[in-house]
MDTraj code that builds the backbone (N, CA, C; nanometers):
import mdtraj as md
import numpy as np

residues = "UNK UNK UNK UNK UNK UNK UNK UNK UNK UNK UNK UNK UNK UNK UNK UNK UNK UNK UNK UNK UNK UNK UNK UNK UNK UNK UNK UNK UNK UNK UNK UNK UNK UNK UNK UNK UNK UNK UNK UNK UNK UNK UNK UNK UNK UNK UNK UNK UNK UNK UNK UNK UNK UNK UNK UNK UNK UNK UNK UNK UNK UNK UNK UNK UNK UNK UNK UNK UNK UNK UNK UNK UNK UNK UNK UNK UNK UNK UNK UNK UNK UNK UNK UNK UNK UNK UNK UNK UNK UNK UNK UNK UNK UNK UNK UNK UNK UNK UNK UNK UNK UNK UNK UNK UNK UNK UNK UNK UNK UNK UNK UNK UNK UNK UNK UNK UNK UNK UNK UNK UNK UNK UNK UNK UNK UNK UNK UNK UNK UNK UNK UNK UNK UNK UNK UNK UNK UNK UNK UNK UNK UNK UNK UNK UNK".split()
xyz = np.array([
    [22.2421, -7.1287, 5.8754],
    [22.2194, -7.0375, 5.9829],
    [22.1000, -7.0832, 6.0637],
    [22.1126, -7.0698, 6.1878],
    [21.9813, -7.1229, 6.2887],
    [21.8916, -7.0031, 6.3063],
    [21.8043, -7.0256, 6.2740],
    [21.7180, -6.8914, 6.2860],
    [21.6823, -6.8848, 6.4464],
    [21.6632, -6.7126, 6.4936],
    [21.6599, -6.7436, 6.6418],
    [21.5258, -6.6201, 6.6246],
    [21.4508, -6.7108, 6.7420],
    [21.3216, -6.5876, 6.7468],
    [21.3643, -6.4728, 6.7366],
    [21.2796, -6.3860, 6.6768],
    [21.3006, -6.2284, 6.7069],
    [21.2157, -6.1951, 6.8343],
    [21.2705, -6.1159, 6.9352],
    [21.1779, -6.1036, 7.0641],
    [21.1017, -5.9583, 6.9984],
    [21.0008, -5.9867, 7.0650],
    [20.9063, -5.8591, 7.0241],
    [20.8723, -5.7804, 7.1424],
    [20.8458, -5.6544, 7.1219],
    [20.8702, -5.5685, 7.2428],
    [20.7827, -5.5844, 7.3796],
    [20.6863, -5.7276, 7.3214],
    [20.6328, -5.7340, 7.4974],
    [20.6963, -5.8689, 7.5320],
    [20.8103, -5.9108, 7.4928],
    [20.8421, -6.0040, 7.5875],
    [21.0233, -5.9650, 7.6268],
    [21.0462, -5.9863, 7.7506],
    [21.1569, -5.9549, 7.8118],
    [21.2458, -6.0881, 7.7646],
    [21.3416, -6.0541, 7.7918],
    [21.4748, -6.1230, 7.7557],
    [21.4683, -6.3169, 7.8210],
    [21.3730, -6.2986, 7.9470],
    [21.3462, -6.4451, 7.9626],
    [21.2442, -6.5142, 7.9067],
    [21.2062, -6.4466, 7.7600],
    [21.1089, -6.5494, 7.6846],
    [20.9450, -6.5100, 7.7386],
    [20.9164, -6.4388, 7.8865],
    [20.8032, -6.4675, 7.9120],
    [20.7469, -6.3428, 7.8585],
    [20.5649, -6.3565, 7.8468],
    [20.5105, -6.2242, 7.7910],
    [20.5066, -6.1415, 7.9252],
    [20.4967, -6.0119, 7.8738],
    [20.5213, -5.8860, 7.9377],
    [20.4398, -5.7715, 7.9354],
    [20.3333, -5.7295, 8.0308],
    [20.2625, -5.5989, 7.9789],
    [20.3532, -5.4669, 7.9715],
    [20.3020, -5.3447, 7.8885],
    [20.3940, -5.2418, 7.8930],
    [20.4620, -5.1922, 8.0021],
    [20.3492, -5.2374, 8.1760],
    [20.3804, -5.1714, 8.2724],
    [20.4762, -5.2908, 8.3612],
    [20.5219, -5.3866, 8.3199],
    [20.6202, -5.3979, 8.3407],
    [20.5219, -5.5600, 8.3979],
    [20.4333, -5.5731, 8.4184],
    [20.4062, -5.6829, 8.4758],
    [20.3880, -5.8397, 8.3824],
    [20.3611, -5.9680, 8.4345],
    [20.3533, -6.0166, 8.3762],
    [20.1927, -6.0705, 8.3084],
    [20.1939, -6.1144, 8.2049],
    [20.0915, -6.1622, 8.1266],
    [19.9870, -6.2442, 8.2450],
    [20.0269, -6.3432, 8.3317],
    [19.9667, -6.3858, 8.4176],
    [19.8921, -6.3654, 8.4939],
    [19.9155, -6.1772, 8.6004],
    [19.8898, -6.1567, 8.6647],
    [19.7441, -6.0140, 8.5902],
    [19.6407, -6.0384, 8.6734],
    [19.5273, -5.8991, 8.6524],
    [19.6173, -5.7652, 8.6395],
    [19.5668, -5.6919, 8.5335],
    [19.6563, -5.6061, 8.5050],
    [19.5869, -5.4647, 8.5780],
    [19.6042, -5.4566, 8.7252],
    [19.5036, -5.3591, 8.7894],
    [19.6043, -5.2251, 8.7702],
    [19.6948, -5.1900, 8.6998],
    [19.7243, -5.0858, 8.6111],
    [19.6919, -4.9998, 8.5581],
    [19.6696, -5.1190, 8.4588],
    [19.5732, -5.0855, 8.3563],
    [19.4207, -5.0433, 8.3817],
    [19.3332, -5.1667, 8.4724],
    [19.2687, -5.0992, 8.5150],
    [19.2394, -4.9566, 8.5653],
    [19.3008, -4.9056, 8.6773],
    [19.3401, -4.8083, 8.7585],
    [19.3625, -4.6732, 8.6448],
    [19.4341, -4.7077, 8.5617],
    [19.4477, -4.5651, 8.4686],
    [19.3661, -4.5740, 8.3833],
    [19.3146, -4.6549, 8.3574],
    [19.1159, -4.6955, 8.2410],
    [19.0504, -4.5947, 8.3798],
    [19.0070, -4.6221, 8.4679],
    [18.9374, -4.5326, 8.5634],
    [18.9554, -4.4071, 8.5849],
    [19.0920, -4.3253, 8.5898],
    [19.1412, -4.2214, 8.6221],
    [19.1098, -4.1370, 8.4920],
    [19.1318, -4.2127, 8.3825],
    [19.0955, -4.1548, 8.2032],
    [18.9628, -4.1003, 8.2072],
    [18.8839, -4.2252, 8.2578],
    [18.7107, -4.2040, 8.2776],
    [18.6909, -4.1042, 8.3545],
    [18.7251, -4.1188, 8.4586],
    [18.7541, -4.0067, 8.5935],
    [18.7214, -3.8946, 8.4798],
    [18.8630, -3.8476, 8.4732],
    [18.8740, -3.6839, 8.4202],
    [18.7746, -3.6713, 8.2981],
    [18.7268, -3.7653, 8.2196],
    [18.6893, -3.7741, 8.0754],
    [18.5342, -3.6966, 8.1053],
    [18.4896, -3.7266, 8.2072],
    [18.3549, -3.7848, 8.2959],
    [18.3897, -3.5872, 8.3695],
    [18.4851, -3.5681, 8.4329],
    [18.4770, -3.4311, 8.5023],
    [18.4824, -3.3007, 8.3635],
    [18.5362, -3.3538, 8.2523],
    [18.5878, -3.2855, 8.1817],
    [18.3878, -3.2018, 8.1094],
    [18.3625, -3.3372, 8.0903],
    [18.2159, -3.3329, 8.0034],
    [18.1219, -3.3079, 8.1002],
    [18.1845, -3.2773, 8.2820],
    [18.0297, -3.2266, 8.3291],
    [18.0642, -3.0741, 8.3752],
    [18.2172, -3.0350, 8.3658],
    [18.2637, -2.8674, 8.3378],
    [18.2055, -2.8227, 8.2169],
    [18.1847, -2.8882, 8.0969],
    [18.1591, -2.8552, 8.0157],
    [18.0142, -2.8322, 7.9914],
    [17.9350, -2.8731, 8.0572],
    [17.8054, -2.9186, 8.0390],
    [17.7386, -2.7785, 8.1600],
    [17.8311, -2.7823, 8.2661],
    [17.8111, -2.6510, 8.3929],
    [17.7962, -2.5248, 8.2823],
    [17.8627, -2.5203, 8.2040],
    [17.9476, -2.3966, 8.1134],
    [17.8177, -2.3662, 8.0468],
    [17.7766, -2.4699, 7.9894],
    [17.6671, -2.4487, 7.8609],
    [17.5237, -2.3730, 7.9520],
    [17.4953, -2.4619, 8.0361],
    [17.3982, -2.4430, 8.1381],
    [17.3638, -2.2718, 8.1813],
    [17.5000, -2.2588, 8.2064],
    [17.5580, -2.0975, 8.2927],
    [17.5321, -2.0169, 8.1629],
    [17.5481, -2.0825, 8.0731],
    [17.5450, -1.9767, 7.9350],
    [17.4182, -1.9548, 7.8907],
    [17.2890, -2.0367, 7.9067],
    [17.1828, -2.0540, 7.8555],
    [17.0890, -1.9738, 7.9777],
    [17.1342, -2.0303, 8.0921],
    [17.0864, -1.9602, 8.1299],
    [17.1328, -1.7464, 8.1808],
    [17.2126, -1.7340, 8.0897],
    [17.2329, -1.5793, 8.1426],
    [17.1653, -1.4940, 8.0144],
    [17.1372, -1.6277, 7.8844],
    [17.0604, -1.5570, 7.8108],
    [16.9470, -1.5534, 7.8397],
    [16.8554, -1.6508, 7.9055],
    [16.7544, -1.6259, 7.9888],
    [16.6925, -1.5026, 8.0104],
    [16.7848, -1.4733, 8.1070],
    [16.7717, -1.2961, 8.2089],
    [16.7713, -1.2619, 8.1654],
    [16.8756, -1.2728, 7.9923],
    [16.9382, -1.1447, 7.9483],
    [16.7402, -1.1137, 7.8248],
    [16.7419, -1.2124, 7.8014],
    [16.5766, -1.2302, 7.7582],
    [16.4731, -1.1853, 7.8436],
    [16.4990, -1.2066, 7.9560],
    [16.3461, -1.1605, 8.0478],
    [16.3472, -0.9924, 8.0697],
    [16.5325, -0.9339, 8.0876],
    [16.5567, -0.8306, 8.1043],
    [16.5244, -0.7330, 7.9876],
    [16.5782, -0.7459, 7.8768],
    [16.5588, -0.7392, 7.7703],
    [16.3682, -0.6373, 7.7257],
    [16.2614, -0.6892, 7.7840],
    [16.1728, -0.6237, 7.7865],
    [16.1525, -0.5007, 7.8672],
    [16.2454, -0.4600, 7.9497],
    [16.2552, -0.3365, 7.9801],
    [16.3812, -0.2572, 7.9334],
    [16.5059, -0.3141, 7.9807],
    [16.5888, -0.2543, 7.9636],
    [16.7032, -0.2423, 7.8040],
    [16.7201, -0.1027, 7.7541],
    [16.7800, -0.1398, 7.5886],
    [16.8722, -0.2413, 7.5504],
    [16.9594, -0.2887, 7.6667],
    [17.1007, -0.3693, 7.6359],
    [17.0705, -0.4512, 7.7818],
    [17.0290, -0.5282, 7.7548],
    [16.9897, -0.6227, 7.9097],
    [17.1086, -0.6895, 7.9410],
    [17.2182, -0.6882, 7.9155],
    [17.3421, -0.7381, 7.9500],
    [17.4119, -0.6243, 8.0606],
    [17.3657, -0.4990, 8.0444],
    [17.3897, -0.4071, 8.1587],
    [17.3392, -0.4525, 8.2991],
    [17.1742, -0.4959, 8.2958],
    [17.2021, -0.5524, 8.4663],
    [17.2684, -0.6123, 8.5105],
    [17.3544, -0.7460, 8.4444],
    [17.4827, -0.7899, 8.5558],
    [17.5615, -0.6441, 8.5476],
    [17.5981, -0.6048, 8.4879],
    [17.7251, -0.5613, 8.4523],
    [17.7122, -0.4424, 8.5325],
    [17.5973, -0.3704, 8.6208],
    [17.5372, -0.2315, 8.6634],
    [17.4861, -0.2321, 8.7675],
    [17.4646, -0.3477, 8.8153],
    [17.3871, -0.4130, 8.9394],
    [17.4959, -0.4662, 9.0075],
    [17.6105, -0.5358, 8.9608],
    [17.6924, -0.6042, 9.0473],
    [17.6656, -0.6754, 9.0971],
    [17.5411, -0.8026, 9.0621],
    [17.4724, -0.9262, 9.0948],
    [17.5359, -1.0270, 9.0086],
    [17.5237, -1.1442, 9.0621],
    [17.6090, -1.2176, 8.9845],
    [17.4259, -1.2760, 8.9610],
    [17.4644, -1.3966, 8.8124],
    [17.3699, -1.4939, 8.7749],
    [17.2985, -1.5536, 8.8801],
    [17.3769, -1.6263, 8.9929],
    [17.3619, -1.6864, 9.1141],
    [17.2958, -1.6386, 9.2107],
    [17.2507, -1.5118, 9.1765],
    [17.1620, -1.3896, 9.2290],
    [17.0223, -1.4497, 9.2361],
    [17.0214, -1.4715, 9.0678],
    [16.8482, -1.4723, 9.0120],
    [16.7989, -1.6005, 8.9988],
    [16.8653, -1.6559, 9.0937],
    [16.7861, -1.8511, 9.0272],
    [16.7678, -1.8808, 9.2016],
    [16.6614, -1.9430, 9.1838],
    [16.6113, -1.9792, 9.2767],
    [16.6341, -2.1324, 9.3177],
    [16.6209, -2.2129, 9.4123],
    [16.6563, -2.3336, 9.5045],
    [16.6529, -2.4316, 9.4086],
    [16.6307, -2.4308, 9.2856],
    [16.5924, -2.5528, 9.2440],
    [16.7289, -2.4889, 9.1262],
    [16.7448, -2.3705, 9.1512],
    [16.8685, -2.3801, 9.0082],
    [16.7807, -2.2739, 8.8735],
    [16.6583, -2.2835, 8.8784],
    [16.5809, -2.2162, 8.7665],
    [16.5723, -2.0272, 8.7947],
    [16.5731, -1.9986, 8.7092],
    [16.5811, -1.8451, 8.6739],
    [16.4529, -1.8001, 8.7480],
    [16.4627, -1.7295, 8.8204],
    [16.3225, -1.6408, 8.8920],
    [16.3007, -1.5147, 8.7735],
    [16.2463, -1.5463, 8.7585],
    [16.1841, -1.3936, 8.6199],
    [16.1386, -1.2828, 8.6831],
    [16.0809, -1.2986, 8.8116],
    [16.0160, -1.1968, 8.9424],
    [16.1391, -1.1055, 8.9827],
    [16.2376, -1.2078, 9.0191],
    [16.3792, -1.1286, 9.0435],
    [16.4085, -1.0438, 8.9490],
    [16.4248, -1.1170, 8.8490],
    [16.5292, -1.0319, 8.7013],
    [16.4286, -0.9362, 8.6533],
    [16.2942, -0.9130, 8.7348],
    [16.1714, -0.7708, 8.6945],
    [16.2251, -0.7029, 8.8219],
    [16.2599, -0.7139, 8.9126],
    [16.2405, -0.6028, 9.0010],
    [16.3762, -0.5852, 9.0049],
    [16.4436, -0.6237, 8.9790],
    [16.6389, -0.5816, 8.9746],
    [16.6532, -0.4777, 8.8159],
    [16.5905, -0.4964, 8.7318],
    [16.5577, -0.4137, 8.6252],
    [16.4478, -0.3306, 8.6398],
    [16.3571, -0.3360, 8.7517],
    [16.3269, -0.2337, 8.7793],
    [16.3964, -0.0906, 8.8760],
    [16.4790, -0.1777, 8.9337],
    [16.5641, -0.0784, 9.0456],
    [16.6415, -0.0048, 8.9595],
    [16.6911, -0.0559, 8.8962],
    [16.7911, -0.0117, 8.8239],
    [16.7642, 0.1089, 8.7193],
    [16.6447, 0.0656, 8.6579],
    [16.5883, 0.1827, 8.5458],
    [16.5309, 0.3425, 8.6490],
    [16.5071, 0.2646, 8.7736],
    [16.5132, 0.4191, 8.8765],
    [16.6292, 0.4631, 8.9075],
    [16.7086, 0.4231, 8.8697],
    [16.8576, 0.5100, 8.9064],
    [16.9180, 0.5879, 8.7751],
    [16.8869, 0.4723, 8.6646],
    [16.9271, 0.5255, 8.5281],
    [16.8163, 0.5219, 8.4439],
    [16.7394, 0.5825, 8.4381],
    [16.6374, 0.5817, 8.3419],
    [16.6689, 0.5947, 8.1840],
    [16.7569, 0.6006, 8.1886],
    [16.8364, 0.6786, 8.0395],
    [16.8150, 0.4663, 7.9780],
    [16.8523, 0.3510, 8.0187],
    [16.8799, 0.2531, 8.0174],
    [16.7590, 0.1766, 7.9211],
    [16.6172, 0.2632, 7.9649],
    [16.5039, 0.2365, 7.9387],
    [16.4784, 0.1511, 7.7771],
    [16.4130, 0.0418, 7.7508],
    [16.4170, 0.0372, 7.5956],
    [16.3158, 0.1629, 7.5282],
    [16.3496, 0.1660, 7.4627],
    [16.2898, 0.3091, 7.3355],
    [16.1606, 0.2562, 7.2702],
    [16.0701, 0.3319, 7.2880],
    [15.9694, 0.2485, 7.1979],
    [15.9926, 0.3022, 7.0706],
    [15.9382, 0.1681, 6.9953],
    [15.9787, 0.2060, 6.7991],
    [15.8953, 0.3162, 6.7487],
    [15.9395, 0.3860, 6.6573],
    [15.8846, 0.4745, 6.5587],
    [15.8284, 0.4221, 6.5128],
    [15.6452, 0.5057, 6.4851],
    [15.5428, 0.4207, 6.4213],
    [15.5527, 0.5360, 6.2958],
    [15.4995, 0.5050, 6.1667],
    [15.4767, 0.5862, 6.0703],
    [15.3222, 0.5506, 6.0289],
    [15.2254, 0.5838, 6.0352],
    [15.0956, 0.6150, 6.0370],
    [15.0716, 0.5762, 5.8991],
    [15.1667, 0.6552, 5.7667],
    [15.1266, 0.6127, 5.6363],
    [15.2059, 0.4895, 5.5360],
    [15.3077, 0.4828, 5.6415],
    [15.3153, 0.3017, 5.5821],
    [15.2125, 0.2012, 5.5898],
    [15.1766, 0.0916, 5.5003],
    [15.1198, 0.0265, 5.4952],
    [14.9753, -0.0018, 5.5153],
    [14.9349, 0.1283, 5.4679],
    [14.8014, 0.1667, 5.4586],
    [14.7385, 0.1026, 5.3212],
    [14.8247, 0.0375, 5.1733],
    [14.8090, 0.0609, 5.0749],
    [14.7210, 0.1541, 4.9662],
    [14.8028, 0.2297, 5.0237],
    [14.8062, 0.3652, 4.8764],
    [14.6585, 0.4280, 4.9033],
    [14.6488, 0.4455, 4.9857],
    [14.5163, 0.5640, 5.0888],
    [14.4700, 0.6640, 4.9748],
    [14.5835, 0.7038, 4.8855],
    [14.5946, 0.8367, 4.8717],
    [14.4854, 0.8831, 4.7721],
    [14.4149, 0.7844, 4.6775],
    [14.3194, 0.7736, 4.5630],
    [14.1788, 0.7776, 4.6781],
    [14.0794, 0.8746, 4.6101],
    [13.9161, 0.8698, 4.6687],
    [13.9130, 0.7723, 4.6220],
    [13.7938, 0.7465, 4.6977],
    [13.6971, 0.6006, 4.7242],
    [13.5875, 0.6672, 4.6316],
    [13.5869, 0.5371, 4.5534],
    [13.4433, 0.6016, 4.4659],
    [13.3283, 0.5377, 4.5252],
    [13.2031, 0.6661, 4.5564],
    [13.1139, 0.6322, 4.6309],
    [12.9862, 0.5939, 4.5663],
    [12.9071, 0.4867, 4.5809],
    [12.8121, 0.4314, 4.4307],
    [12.7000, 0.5663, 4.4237],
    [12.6618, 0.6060, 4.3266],
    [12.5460, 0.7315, 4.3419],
    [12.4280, 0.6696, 4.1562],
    [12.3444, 0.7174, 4.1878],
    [12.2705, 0.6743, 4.0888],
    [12.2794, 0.7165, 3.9292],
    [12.4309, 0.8302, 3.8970],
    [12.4385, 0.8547, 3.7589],
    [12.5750, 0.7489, 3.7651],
    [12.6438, 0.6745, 3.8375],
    [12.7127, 0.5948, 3.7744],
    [12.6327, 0.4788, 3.7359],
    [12.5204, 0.4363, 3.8221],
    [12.4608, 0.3279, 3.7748],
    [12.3664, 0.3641, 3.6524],
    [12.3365, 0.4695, 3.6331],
    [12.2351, 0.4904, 3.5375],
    [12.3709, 0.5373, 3.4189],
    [12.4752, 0.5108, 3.4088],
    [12.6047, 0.5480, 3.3068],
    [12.6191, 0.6751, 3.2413],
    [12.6302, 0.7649, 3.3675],
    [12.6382, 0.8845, 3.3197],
    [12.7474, 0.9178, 3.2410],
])
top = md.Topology()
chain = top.add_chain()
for i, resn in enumerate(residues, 1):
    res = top.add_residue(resn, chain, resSeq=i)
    for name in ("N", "CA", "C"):
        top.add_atom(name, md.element.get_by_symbol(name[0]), res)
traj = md.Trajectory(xyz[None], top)
């Protein structure tokens, strides 16, 4: 029996090599190129949506932090104000803290109820154990009465 090449799937029936996209081995495969770029492309848009996202997120805890010292649930000023994030950052992109005080201040004049609560103090916690007199030095303890 004459053994006959086996063709392998990048070469076409006339023996020559063959890229997948149909071209030949010879020629720059600007294809390939072209969809290597378009991959990068989106790969590249994908990781700077993603990166917008994180940003937008860090910073709404921000506010929600600066707000937070006045108001009980500082996630209510977007949500009560009807300001978006894009409100409180100033030209450079950074959070104005001046803003997110006087927009939580407007607001606590309309709803004062919103206000944070100051904590319950208890006077006889952590006094340790008050409750025993103080023995006061007098001259029949020193003389061992």
């Amino acid at each position: 029996m004459s053994e006959l090449p086996a063709q392998t799937p990048l070469q076409d029936a006339g023996g020559t090599a063959a890229t997948p996209e149909g071209g030949s081995a010879g020629e720059p495969q600007k294809g390939n190129k072209e969809a290597r770029y378009r991959v990068e492309r989106n790969e590249a848009r994908a990781e700077r949506d993603a990166l917008a996202q994180r940003v937008e997120r860090m910073q709404t805890r921000e506010l929600e932090r600066v707000a937070g010292v006045a108001i009980s649930n500082p996630a209510d000023l977007l949500a009560l104000t009807g300001k978006s994030l894009a409100e409180f950052l100033d030209e450079s992109g950074e959070l104005d803290a001046e803003l997110v005080a006087e927009a939580a201040a407007e607001l606590l004049n309309s709803r004062p109820g919103l206000r944070r609560h100051a904590s319950a103090f208890d006077p006889t916690q952590g006094t340790g154990g008050s409750g025993r007199p103080k023995r006061e030095p007098s001259w029949g303890a020193l003389l061992g009465d």
